[in-house]
KOLLUM-699484 format. One record per residue (C-alpha): residue number from 1; residue in one letter; x, y, z. Coordinates in steps of 0.001 Angstrom, whole numbers. Layout:
N
sero nr:NUM rest:A east:X north:Y up:Z
...
***
This chain:
220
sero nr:1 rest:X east:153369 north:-56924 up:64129
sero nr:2 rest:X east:156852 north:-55880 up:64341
sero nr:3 rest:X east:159747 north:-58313 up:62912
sero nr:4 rest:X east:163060 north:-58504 up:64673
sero nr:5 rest:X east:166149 north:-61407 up:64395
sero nr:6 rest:X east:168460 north:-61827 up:66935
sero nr:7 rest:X east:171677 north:-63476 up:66269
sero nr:8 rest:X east:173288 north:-65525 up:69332
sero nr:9 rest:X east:171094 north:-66504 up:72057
sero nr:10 rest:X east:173233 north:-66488 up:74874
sero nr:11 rest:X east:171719 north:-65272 up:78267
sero nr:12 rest:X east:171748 north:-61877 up:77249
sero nr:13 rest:X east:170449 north:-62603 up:73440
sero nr:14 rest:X east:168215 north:-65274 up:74248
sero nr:15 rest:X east:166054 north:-62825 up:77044
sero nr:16 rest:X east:166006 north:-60390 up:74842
sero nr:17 rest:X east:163933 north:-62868 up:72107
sero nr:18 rest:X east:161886 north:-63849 up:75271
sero nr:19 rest:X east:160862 north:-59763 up:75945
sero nr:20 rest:X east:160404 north:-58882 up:72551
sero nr:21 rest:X east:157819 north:-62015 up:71950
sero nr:22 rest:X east:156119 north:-61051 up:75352
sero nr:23 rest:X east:155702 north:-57501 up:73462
sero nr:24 rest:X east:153976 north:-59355 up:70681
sero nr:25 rest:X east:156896 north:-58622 up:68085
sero nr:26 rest:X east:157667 north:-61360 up:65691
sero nr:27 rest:X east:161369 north:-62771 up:66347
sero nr:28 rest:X east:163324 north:-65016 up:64274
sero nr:29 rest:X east:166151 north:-66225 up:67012
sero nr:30 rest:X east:169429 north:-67536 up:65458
sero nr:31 rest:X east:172650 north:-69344 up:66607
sero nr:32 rest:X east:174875 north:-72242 up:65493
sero nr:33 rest:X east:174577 north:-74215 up:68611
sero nr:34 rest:X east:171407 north:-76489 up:68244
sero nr:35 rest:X east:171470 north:-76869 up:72323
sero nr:36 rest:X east:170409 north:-73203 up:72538
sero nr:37 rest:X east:167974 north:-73715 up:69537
sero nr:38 rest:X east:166256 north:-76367 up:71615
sero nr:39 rest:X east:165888 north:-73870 up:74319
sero nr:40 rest:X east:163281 north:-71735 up:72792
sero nr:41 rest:X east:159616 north:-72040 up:72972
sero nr:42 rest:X east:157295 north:-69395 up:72231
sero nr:43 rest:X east:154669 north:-69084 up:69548
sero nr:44 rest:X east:156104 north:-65466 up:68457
sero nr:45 rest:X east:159271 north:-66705 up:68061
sero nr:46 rest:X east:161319 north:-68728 up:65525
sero nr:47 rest:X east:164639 north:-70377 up:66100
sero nr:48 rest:X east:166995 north:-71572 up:63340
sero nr:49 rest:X east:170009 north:-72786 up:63684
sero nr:50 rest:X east:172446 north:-71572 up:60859
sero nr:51 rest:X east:176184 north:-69783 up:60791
sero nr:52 rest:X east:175459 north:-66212 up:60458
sero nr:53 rest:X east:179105 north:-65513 up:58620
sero nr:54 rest:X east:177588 north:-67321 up:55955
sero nr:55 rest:X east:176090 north:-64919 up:53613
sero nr:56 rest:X east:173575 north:-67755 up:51703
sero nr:57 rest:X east:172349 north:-68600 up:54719
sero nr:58 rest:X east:171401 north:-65267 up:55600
sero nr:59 rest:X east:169744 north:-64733 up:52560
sero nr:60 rest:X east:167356 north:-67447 up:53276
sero nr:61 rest:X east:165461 north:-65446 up:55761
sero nr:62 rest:X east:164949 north:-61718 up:54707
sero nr:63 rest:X east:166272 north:-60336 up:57453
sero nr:64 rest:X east:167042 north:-57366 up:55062
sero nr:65 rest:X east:163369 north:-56775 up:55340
sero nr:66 rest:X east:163451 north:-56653 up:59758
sero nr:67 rest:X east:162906 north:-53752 up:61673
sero nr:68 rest:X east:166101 north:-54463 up:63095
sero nr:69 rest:X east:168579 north:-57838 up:63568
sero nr:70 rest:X east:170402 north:-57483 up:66950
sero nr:71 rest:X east:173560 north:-59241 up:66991
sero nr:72 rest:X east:174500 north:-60214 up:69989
sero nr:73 rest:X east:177242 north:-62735 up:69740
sero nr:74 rest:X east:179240 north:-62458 up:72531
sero nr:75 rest:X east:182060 north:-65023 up:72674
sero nr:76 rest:X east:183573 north:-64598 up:69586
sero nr:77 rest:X east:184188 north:-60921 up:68496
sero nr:78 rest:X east:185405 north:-62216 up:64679
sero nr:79 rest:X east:181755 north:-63772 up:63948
sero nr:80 rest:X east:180014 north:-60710 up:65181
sero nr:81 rest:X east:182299 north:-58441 up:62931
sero nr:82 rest:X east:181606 north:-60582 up:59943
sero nr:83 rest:X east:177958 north:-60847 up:60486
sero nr:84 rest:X east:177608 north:-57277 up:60774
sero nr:85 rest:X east:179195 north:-56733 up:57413
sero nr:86 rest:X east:177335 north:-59112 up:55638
sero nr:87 rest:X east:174191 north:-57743 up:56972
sero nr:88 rest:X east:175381 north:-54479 up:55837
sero nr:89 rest:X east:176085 north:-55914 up:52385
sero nr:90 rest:X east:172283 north:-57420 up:52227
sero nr:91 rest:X east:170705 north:-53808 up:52895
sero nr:92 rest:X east:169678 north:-54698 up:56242
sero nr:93 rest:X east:167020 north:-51841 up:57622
sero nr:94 rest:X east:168636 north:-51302 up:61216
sero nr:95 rest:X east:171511 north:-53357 up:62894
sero nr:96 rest:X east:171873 north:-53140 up:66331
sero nr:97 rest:X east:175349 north:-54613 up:67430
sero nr:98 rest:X east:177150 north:-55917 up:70775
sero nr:99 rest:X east:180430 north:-54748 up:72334
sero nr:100 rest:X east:181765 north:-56124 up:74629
sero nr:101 rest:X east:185379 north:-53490 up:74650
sero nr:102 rest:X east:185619 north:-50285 up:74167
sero nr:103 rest:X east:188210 north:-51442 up:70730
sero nr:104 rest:X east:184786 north:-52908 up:70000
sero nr:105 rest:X east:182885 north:-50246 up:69656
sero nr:106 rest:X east:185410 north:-48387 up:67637
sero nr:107 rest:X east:185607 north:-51337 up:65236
sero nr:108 rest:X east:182185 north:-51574 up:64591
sero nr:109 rest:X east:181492 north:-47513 up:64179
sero nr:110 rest:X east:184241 north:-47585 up:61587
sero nr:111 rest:X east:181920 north:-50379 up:59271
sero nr:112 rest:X east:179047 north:-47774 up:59739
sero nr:113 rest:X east:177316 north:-49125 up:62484
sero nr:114 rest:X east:175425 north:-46036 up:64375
sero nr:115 rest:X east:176886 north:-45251 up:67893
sero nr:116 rest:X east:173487 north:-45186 up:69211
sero nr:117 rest:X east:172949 north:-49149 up:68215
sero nr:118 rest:X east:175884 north:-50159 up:69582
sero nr:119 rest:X east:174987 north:-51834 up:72905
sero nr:120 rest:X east:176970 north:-52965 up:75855
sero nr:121 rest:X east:174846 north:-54615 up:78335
sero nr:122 rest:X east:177386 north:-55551 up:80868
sero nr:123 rest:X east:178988 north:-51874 up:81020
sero nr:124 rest:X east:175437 north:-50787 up:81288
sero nr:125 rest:X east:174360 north:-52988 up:84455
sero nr:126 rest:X east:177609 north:-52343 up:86079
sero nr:127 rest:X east:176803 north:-48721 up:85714
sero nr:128 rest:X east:173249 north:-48911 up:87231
sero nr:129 rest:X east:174165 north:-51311 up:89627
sero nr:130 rest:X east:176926 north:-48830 up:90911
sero nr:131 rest:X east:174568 north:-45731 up:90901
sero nr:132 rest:X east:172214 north:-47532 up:92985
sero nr:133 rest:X east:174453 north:-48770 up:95424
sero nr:134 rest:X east:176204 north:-45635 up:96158
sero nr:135 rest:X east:173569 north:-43339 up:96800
sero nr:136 rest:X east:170818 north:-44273 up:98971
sero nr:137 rest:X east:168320 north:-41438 up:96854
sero nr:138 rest:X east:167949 north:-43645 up:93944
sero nr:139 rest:X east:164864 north:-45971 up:93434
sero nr:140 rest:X east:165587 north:-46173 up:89932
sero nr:141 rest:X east:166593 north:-44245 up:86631
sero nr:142 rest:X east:166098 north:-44210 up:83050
sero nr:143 rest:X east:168538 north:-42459 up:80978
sero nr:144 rest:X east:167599 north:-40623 up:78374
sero nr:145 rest:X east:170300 north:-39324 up:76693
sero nr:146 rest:X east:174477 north:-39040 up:77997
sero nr:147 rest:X east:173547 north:-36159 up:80463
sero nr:148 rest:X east:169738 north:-36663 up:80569
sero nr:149 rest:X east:167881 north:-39097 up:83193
sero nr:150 rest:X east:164644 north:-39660 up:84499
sero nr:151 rest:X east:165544 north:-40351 up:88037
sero nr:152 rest:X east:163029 north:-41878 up:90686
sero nr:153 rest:X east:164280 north:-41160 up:94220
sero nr:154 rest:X east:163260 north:-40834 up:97641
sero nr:155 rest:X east:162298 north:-36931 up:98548
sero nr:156 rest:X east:165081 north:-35653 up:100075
sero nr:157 rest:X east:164624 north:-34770 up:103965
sero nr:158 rest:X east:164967 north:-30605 up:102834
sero nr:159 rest:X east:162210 north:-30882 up:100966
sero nr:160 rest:X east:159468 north:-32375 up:103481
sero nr:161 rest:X east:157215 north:-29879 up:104035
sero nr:162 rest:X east:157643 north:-27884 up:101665
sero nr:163 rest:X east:154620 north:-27055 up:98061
sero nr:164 rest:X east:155962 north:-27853 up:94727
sero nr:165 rest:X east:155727 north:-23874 up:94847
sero nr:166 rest:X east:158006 north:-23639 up:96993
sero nr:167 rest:X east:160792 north:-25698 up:96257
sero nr:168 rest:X east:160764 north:-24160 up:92696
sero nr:169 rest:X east:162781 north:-27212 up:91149
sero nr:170 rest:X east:163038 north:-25868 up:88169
sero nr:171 rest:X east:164516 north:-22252 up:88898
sero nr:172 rest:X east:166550 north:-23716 up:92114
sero nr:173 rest:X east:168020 north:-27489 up:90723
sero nr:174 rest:X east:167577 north:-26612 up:87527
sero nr:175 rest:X east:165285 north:-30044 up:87472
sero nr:176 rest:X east:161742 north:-30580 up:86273
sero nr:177 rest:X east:159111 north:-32719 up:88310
sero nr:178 rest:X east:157452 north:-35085 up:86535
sero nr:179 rest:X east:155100 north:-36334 up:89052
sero nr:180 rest:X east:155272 north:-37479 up:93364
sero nr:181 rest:X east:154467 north:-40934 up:94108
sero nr:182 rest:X east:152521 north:-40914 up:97214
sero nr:183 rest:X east:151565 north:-44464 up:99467
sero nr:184 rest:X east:153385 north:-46313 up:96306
sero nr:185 rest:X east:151169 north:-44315 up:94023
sero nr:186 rest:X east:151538 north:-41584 up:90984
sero nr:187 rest:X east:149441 north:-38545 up:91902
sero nr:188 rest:X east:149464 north:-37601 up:88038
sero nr:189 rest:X east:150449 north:-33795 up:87132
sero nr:190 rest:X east:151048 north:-32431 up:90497
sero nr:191 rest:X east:149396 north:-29479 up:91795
sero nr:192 rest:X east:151754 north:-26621 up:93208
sero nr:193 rest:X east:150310 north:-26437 up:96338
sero nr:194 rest:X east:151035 north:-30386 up:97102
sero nr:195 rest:X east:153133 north:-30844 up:99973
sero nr:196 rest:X east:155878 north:-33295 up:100279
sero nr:197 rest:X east:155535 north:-35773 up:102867
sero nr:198 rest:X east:158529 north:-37835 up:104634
sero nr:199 rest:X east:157930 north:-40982 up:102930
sero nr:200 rest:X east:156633 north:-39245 up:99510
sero nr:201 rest:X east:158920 north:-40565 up:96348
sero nr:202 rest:X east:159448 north:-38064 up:93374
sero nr:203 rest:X east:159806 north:-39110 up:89838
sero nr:204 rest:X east:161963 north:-35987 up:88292
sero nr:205 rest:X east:163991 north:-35132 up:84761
sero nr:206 rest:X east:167602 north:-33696 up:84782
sero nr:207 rest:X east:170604 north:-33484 up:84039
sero nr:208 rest:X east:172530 north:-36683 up:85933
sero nr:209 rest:X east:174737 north:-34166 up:87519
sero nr:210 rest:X east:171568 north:-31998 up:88976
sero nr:211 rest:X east:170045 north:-34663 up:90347
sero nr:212 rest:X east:172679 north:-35620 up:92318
sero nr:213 rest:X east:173013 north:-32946 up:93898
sero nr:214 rest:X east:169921 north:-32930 up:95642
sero nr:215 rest:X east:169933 north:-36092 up:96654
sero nr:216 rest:X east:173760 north:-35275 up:98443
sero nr:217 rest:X east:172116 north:-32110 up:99897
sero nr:218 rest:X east:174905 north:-30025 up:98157
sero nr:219 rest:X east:173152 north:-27477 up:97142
sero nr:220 rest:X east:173551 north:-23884 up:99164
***
């Protein structure tokens, strides 16, 4: 079973205890406020209350020895700073740290904390939420990397009628299909000769910039 500890259980850190117990991971949920303590109830989880600047108390629980601590303060920029050092100091295995500014981030890359575990989950729904509501192409999308997504959109009205063969994705939108979700279901690896339908779905990997495109029609 995989052991995390999440500092700060506000509505962001406290779901995020909730998901990774549902996952069957072992949490250990922390935050000075006893009110949010109270909160949790779940067998995989265990909530302490204790100040995390507090580098005895820390060394109480081995979180040194977690697959990661997520710190997730988000009210009070100086505690999450501190905590992050001392967790650094105690060897911790992975740290994965909130920002809530961009000055943030830059703080927290300059104590050694890896860009990649730096998380901003507010900058991250705005950006979804904005994708999604200014193109009507977009079911969903997963990014993978900066330029890289795994988009999920409707087929686009040039492409009903059309094989796989045909459309060439890969040579013409520089795109590869994953697989076309037909009647609300995955056909699996699709066979060339599959036709797109009006109402047919297509789950497909890009660049962000690519996969606009088709979805806008821009392409020549």
């Amino acid at each position: 079973m995989r052991k995390f500890a999440i500092i700060g259980l506000g509505i962001f850190g406290k779901n995020l205890a909730l998901e990774l117990a549902e996952g069957d991971a072992e949490v250990l949920a922390i935050d000075v406020n006893e009110e949010r303590i109270n909160e949790i109830n779940h067998p995989n989880i265990t909530a302490v209350k204790l100040d995390s600047t507090d580098v005895r108390e820390l060394e109480r629980f081995g979180l040194k020895d977690m697959d990661a601590v997520i710190v997730t303060i988000g009210e009070n920029f100086e505690a999450l700073l501190l905590t992050c050092v001392l967790l650094k100091e105690l060897g911790t295995n992975r740290i994965i740290a909130r920002a809530t500014e961009e000055i943030h981030k830059k703080i927290l890359k300059s104590i050694g904390i890896k860009e990649e575990d730096i998380i901003s989950p507010e900058e991250e729904v705005a950006k979804r939420l904005s994708k999604l509501l200014l193109s009507d192409g977009f079911i969903e999308f997963f990014e993978i990397t900066k330029d890289y997504e795994i988009a999920w959109i409707k087929a686009p009205e040039s492409f009903v009628g059309k094989t796989i063969r045909e459309l060439e994705l890969r040579k013409n939108y520089n795109l590869l299909l994953v697989t076309v979700i037909k009647n609300k279901k995955p056909i699996g690896v699709p066979d060339p000769d599959t036709k797109i339908d009006p109402e047919d779905e297509l789950l497909i990997f890009g660049k962000d910039k690519d996969i606009k495109k088709i979805i806008s029609h821009s392409y020549v």
